[in-house]
Backbone as CSV, one residue per row, in Angstrom:
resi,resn,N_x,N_y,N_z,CA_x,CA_y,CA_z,C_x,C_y,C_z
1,UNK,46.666,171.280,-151.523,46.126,170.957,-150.195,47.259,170.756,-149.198
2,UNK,48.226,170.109,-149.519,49.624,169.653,-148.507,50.209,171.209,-148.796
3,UNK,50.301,171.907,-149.479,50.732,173.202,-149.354,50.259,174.080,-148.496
4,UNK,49.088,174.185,-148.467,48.108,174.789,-147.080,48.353,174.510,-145.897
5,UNK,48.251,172.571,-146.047,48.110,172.843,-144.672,49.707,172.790,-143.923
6,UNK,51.253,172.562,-144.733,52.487,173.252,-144.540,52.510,174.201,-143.862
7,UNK,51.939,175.694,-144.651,51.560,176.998,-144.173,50.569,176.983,-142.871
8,UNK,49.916,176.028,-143.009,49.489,176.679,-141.689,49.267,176.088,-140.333
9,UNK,50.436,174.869,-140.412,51.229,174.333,-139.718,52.786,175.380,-139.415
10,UNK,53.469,176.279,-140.503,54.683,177.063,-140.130,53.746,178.187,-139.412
11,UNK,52.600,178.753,-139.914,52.188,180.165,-139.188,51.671,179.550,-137.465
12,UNK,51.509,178.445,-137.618,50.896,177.972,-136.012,52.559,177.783,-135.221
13,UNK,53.014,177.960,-135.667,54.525,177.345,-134.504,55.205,179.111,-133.985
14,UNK,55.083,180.114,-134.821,55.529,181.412,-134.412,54.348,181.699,-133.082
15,UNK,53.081,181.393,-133.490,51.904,181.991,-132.729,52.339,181.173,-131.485
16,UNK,52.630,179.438,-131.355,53.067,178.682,-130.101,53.858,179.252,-129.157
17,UNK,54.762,179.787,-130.179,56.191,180.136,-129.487,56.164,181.500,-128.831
18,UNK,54.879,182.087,-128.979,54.863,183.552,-128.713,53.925,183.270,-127.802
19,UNK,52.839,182.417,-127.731,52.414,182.419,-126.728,53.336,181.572,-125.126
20,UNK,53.961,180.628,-125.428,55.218,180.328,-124.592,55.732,181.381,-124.186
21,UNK,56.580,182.470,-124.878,57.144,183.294,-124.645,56.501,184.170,-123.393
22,UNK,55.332,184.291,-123.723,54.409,185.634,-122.700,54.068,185.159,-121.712
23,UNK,53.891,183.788,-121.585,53.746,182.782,-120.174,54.953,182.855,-119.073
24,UNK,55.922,181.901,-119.800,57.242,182.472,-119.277,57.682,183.598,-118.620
25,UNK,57.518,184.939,-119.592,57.840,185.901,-118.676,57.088,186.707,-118.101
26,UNK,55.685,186.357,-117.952,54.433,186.358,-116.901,55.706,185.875,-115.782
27,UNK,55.853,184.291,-116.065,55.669,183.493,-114.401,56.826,184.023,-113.675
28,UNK,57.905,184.516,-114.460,59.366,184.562,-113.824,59.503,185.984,-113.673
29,UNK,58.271,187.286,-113.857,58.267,188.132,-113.385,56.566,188.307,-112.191
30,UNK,56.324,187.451,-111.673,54.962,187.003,-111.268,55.322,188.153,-109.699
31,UNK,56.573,187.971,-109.000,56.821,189.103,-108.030,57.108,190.393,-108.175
32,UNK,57.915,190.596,-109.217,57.606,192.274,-109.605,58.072,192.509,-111.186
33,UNK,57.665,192.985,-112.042,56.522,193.908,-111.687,54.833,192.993,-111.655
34,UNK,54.275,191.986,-112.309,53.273,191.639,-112.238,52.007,191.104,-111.511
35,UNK,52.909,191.160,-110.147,52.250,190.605,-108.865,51.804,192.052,-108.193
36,UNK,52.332,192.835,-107.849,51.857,193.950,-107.728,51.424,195.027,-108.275
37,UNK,51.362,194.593,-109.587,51.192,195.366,-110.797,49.285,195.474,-110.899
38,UNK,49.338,194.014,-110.682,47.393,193.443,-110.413,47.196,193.270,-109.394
39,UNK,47.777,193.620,-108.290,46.942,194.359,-107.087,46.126,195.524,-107.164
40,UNK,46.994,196.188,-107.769,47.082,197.787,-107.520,45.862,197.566,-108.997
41,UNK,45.757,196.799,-109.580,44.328,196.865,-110.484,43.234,196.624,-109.866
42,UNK,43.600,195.888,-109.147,42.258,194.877,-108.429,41.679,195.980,-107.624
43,UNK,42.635,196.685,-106.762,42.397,198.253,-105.842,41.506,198.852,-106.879
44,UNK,42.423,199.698,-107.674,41.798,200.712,-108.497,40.367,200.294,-108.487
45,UNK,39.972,199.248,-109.414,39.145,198.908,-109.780,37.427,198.438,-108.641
46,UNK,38.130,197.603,-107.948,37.097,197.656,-107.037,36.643,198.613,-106.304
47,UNK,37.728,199.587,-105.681,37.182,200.714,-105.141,36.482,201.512,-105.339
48,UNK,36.617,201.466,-106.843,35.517,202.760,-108.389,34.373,202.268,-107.821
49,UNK,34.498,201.005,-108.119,33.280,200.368,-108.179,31.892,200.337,-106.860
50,UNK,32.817,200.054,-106.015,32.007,200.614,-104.687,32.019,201.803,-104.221
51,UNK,32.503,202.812,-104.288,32.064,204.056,-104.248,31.282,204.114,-104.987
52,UNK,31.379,204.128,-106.393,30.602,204.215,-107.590,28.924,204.037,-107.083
53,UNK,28.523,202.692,-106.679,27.391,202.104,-106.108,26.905,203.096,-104.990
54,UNK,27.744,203.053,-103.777,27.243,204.072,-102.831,27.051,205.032,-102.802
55,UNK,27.449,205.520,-104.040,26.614,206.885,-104.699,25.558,206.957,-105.697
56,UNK,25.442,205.722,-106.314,24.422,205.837,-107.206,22.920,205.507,-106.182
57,UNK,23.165,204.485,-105.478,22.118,203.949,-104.368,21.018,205.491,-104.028
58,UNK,21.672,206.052,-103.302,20.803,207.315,-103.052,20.815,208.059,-104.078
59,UNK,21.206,208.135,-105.112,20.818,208.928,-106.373,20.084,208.941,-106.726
60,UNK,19.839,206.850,-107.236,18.940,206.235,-107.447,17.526,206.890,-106.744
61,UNK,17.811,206.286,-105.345,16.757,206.390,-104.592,15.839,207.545,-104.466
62,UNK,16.691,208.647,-104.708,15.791,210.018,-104.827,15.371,210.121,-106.000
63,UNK,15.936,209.816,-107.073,15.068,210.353,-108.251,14.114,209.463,-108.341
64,UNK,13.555,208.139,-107.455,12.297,207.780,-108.096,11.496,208.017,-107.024
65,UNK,11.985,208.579,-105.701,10.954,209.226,-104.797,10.459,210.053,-105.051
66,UNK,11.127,211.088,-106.443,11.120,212.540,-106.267,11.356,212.623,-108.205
67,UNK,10.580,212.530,-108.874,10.684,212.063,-110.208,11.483,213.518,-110.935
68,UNK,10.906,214.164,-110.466,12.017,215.589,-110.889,13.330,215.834,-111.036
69,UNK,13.912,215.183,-110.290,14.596,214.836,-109.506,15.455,213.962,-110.666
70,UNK,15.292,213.246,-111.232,15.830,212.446,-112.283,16.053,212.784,-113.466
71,UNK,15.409,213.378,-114.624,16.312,214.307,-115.643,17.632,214.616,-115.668
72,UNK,17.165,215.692,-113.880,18.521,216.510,-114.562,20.100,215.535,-113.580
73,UNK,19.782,214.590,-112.810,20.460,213.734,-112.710,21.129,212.456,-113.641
74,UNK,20.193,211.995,-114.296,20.467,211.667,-115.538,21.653,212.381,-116.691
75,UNK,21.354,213.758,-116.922,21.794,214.534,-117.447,23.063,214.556,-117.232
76,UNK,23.241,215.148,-115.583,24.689,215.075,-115.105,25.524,213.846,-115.180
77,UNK,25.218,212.634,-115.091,26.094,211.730,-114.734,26.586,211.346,-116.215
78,UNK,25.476,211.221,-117.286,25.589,211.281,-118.757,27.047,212.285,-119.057
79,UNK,26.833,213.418,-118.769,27.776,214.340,-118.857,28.836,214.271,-118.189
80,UNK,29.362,213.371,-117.145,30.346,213.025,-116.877,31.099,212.440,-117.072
81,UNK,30.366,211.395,-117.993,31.009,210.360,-118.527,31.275,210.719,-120.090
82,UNK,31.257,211.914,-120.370,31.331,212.142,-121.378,33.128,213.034,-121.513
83,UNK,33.596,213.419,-120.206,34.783,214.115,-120.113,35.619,212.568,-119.917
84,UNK,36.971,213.123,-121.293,37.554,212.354,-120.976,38.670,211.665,-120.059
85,UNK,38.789,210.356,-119.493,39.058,209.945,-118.151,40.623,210.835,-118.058
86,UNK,41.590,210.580,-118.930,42.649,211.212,-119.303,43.146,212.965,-118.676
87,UNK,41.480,213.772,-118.928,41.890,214.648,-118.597,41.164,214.875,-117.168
88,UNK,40.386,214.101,-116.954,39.968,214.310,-115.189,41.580,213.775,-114.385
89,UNK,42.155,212.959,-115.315,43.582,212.018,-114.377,44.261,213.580,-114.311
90,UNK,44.496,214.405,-114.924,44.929,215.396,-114.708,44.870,216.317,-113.954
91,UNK,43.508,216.817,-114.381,42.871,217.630,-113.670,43.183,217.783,-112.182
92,UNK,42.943,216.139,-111.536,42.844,215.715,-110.530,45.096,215.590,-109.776
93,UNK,45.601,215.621,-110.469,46.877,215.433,-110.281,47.616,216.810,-109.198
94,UNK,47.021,218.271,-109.182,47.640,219.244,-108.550,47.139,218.722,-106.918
95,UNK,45.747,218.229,-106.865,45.111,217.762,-105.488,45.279,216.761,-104.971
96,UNK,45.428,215.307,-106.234,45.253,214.051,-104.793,46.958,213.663,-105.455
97,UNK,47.381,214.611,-106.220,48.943,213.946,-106.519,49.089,212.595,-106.889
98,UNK,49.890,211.606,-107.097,50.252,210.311,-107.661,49.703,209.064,-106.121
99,UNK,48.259,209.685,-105.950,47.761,208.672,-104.752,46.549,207.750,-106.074
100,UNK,46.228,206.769,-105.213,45.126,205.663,-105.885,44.340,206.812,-106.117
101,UNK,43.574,207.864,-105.186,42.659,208.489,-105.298,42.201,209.420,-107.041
102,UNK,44.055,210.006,-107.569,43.494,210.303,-108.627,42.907,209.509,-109.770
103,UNK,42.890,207.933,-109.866,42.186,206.934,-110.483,40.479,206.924,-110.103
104,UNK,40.816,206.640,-108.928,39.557,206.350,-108.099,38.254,207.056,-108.599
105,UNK,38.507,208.317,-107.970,37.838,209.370,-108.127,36.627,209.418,-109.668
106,UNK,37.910,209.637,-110.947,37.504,209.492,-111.819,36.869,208.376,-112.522
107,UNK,36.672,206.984,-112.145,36.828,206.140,-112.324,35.098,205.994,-111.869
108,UNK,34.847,206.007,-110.296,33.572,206.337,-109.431,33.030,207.006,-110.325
109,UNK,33.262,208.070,-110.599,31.767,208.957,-111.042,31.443,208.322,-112.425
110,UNK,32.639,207.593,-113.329,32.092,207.180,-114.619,31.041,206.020,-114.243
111,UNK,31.362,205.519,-113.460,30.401,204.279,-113.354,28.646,204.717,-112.881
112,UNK,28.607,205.975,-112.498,27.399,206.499,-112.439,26.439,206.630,-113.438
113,UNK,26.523,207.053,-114.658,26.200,206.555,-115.959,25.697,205.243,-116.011
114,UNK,25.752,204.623,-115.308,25.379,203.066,-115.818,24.663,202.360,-114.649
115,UNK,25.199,202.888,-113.569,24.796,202.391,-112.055,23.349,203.139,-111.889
116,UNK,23.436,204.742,-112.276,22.126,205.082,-111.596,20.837,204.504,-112.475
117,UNK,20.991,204.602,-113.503,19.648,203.833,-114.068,19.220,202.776,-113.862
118,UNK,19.983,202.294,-113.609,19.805,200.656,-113.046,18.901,200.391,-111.774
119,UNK,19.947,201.191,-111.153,18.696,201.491,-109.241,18.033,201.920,-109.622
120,UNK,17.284,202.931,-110.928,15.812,203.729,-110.967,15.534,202.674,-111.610
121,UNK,15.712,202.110,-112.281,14.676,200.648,-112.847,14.534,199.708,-112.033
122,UNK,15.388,199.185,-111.397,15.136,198.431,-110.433,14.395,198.185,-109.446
123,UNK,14.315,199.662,-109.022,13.208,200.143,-107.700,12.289,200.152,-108.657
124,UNK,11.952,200.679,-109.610,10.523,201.152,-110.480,9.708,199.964,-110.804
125,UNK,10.710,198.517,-111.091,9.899,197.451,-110.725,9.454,196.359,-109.557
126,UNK,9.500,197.151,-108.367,8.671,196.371,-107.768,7.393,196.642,-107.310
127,UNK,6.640,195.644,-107.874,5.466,196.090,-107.478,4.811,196.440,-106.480
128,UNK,3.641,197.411,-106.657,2.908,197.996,-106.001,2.350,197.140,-105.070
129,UNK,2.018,196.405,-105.102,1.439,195.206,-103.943,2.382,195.159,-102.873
130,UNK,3.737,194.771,-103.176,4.195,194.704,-102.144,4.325,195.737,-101.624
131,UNK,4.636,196.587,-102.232,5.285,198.266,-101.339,3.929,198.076,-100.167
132,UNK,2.487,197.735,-100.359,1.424,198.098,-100.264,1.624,197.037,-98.578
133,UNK,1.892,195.889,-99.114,2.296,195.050,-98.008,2.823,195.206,-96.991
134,UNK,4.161,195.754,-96.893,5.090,196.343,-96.605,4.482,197.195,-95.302
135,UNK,3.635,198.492,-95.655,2.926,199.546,-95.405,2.366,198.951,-94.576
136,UNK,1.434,197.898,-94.676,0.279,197.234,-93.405,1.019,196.407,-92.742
137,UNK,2.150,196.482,-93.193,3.068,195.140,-91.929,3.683,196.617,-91.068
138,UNK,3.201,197.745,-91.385,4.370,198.820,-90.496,5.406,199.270,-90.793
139,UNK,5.951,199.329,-91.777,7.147,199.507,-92.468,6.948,200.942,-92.463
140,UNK,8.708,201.270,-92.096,8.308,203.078,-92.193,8.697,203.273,-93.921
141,UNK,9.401,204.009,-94.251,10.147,204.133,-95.632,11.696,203.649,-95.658
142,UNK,11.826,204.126,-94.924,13.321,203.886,-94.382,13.315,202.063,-94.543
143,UNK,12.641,201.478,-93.663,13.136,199.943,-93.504,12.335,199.679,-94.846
144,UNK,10.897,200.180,-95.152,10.535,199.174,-96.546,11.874,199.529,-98.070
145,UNK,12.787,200.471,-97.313,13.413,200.363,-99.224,14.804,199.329,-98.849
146,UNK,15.322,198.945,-97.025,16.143,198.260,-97.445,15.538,196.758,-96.952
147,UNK,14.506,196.949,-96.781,13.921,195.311,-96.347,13.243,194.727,-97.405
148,UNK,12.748,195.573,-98.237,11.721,195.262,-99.407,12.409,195.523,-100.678
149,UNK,12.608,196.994,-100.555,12.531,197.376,-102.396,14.094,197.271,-102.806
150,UNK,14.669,197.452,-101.840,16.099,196.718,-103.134,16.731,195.569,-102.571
151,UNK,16.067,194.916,-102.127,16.542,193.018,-102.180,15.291,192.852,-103.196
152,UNK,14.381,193.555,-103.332,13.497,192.652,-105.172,14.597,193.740,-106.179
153,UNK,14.953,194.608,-105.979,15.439,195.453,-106.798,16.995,194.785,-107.415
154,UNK,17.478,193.958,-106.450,18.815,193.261,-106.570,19.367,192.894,-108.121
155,UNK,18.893,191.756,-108.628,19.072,191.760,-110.127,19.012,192.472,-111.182
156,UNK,18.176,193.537,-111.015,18.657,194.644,-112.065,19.814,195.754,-111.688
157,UNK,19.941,195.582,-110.635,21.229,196.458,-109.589,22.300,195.950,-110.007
158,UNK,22.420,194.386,-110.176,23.406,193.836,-109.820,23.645,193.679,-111.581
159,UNK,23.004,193.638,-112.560,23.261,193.434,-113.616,23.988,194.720,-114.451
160,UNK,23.942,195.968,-113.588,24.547,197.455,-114.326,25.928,197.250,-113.722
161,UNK,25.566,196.392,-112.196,27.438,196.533,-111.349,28.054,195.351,-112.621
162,UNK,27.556,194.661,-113.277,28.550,193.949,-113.849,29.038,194.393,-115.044
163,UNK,28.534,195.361,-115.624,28.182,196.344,-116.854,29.823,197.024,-116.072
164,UNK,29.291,197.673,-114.761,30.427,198.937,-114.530,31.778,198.339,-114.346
165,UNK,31.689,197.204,-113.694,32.945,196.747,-113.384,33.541,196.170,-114.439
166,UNK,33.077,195.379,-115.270,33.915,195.130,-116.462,34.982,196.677,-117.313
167,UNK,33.839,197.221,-117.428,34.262,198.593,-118.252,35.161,199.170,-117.099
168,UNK,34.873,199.187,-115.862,36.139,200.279,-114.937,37.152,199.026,-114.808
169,UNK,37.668,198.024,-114.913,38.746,197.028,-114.886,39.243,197.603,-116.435
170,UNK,38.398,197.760,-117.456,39.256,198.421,-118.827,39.850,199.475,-118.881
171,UNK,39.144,200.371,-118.186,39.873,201.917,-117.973,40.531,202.208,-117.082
172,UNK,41.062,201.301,-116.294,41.938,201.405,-115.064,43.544,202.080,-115.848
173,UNK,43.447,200.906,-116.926,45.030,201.243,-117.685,44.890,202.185,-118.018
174,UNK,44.357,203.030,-118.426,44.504,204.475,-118.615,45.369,205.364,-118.008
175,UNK,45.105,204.898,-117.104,45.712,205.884,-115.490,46.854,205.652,-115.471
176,UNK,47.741,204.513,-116.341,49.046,204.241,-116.343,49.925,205.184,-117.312
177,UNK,48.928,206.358,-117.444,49.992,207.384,-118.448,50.192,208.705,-117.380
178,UNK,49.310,208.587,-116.094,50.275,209.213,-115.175,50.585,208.549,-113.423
179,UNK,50.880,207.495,-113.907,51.921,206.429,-112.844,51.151,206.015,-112.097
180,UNK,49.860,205.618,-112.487,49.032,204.216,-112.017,48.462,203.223,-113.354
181,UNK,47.597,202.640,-113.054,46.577,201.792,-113.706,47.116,200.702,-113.783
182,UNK,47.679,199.915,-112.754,48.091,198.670,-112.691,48.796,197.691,-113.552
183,UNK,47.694,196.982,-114.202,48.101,196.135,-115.605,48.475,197.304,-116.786
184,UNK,48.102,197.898,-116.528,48.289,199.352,-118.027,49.740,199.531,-117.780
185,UNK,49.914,199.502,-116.270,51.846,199.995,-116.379,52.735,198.532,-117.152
186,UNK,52.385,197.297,-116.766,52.473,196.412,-117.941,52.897,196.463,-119.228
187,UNK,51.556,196.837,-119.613,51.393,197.102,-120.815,52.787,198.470,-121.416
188,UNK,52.527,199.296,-121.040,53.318,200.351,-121.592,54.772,200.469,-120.932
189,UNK,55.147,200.080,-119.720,56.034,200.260,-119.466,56.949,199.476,-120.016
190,UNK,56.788,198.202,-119.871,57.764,197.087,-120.274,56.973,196.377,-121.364
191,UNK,55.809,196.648,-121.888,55.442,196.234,-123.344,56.260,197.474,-124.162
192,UNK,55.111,198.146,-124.310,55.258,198.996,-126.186,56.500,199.797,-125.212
193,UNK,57.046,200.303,-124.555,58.290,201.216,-124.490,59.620,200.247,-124.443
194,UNK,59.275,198.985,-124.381,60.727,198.862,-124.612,60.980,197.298,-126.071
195,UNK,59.528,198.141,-126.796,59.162,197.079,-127.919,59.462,195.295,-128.119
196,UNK,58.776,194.941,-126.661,58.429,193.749,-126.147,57.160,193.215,-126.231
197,UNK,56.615,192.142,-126.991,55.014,191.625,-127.015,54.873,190.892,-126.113
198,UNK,55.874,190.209,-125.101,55.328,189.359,-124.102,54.824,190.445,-123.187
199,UNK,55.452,191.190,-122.540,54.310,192.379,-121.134,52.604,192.604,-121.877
200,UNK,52.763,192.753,-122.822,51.783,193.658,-123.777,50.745,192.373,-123.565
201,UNK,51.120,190.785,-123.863,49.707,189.936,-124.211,49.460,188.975,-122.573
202,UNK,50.734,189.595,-121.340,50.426,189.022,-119.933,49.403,190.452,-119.246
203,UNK,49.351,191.623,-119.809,48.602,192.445,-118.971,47.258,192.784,-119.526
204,UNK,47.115,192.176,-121.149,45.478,192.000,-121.446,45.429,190.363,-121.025
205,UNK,45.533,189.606,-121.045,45.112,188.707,-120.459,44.668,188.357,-119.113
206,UNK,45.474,189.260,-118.062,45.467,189.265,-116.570,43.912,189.980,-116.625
207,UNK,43.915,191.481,-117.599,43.042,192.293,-117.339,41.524,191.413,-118.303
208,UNK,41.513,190.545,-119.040,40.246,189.987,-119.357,40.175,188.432,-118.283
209,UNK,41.077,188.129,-117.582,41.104,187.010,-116.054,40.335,187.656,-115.066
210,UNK,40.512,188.782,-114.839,39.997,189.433,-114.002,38.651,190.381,-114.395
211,UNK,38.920,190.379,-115.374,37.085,190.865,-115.940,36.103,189.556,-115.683
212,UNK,36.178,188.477,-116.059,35.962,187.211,-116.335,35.261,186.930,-114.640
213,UNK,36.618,187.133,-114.147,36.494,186.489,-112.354,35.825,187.552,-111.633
214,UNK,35.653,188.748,-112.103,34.430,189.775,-111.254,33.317,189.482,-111.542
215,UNK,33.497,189.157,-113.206,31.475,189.277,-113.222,31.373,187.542,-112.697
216,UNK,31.825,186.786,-112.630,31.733,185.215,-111.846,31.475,185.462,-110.268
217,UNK,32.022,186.710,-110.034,31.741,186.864,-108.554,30.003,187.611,-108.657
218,UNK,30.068,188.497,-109.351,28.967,189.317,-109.342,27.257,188.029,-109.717
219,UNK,27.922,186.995,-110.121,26.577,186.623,-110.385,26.662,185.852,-108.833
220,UNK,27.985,184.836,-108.468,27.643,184.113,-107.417,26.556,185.329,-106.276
221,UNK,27.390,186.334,-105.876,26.641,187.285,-105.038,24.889,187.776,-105.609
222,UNK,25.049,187.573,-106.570,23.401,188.027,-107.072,22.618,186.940,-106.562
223,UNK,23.583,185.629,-106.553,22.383,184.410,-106.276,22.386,184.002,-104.854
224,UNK,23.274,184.603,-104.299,23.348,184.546,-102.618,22.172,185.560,-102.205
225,UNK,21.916,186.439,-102.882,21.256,187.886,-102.594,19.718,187.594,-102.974
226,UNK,19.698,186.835,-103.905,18.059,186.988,-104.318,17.706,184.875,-103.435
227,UNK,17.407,184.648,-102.656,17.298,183.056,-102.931,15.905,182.214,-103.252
228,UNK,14.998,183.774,-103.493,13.842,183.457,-104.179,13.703,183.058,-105.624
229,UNK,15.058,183.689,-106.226,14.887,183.054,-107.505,15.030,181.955,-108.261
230,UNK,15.926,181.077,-106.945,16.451,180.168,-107.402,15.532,178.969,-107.229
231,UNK,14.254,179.085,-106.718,13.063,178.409,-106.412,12.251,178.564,-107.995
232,UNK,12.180,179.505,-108.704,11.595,179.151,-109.897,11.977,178.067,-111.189
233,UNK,10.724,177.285,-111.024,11.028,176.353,-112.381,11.124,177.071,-113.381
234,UNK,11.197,176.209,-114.517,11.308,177.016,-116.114,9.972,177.603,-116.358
235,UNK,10.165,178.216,-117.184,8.661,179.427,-117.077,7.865,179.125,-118.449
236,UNK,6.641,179.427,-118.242,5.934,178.805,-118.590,5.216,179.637,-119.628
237,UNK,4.566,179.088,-120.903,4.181,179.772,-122.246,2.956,180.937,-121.507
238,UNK,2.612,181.971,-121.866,1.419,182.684,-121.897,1.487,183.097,-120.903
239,UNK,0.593,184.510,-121.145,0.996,186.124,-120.821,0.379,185.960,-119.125
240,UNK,-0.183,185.149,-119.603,-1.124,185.425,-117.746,-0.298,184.754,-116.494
241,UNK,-0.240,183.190,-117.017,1.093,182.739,-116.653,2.460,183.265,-116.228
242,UNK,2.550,183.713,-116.949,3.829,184.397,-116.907,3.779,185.399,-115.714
243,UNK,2.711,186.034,-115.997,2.545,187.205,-115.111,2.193,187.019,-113.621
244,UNK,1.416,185.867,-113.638,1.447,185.254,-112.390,2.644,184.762,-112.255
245,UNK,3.344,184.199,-112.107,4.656,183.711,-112.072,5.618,184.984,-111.328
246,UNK,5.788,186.116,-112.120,6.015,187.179,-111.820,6.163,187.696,-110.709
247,UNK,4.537,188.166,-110.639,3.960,188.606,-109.798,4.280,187.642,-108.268
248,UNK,4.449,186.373,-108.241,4.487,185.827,-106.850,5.699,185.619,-106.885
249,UNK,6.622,185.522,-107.741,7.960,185.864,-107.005,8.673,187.105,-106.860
250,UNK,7.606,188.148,-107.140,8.091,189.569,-106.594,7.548,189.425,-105.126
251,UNK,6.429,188.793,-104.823,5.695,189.002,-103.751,6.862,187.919,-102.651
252,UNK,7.255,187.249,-103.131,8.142,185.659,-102.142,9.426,186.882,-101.927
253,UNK,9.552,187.870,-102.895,11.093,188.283,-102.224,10.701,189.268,-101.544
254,UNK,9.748,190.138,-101.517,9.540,190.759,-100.362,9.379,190.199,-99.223
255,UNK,8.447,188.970,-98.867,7.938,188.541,-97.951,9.812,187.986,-97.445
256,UNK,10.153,187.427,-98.235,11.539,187.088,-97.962,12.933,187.879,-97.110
257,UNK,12.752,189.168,-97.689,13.121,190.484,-97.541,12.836,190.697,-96.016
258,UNK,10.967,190.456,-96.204,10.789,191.400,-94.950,10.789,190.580,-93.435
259,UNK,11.415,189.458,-93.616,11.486,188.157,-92.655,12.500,188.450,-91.782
């Protein structure tokens, strides 16, 4: 027993000292490279991300106006995300050259895969009543989808952006094998190329800080965005219940919406 716990008192003092180590030369390289190292992540990354959205939004939006329309959209974005990011960074290298854009680019359309289904579910659940509401209050189409149907649509919207942004903050480093991806240049430049573990455990850590602190943002903004939801008590046993429940706080965020 005193032999054990010896051992694993000596294996805990290498792990101390290594984590010391990667702190350290985090803080005393915090102006370059690591301070601008996670800018240029934070860029990459957010930018995917909102392009990403402002293209899925009307993607969204047509394929559930226009149900045809969705297959073969589906299809495509599936299939985009199926080429790997590596060789779109390429691909893309004779045209936007060593700008943010060749990240960007590739980065945006992957998040489509995940973003557009989200807006077709999202819109697909709000109910018919309200749309119906909506209609006798005068609503053309135009104002009932941004007054009505995606402020109820918000939480399932907002639950794929936290899906995309986690995953495009992971694949950013990628892009650091042709002279971007922020924390990835970290990682490879002054980690594994010059067979150093402190760069290597300050640029996954920065990059799961900052996974961490997007989706913390993504919920604060979900709950700024919906403030009907935050009016529901705990919910209550049985189907009818429930459904009433439902049902009138789909109806409170339209009416909310359409105020």
């Amino acid at each position: 027993m005193a032999e054990s716990v010896r051992a694993a008192a000596g294996s805990a003092e290498p792990l101390w000292g290594w984590a010391v180590q990667s702190w350290q030369w985090g803080w005393s390289n915090l102006d370059d490279p690591v301070g601008p190292m996670l800018a240029e992540h934070v860029l990459l990354s957010y930018a995917s991300v909102l392009i990403g959205l402002a293209l899925a939004i009307p993607l969204g939006v047509l394929s559930v106006r226009y149900r045809v329309v969705y297959p073969p959209v589906l299809s495509g974005v599936n299939a985009l995300y199926a080429v790997p990011s590596l060789a779109l960074f390429f691909l893309l290298l004779p045209y936007t050259a060593f700008t943010p854009w060749t990240a960007i680019i590739p980065l945006a359309l992957y998040t489509l895969a995940i973003l557009v289904p989200n807006v077709v579910d999202g819109l697909n659940q709000v109910p018919d009543h309200v749309r119906q509401a909506a209609v006798a209050m005068g609503f053309g189409p135009l104002r009932r989808l941004l007054r009505v149907e995606l402020p109820v649509a918000v939480p399932v919207i907002i639950a794929g952006l936290r899906v995309a942004a986690v995953a495009t903050i992971s694949m950013v480093s990628v892009a650091s094998l042709v002279g971007l991806g922020g924390l990835g240049g970290v990682i490879l430049t002054y980690g594994f190329a010059r067979d150093f573990a402190a760069p290597v455990v300050v640029g996954i850590a920065l990059s799961v800080a900052l996974a961490f602190a997007t989706d913390g943002l993504l919920v604060l903004a979900q709950r700024a965005l919906t403030p009907w939801a935050r009016d529901r008590g705990p919910a209550r046993r049985g189907g009818r219940t429930a459904r009433r429940r439902t049902s009138g706080t789909a109806a409170r965020a339209g009416e909310e919406a359409a105020a």
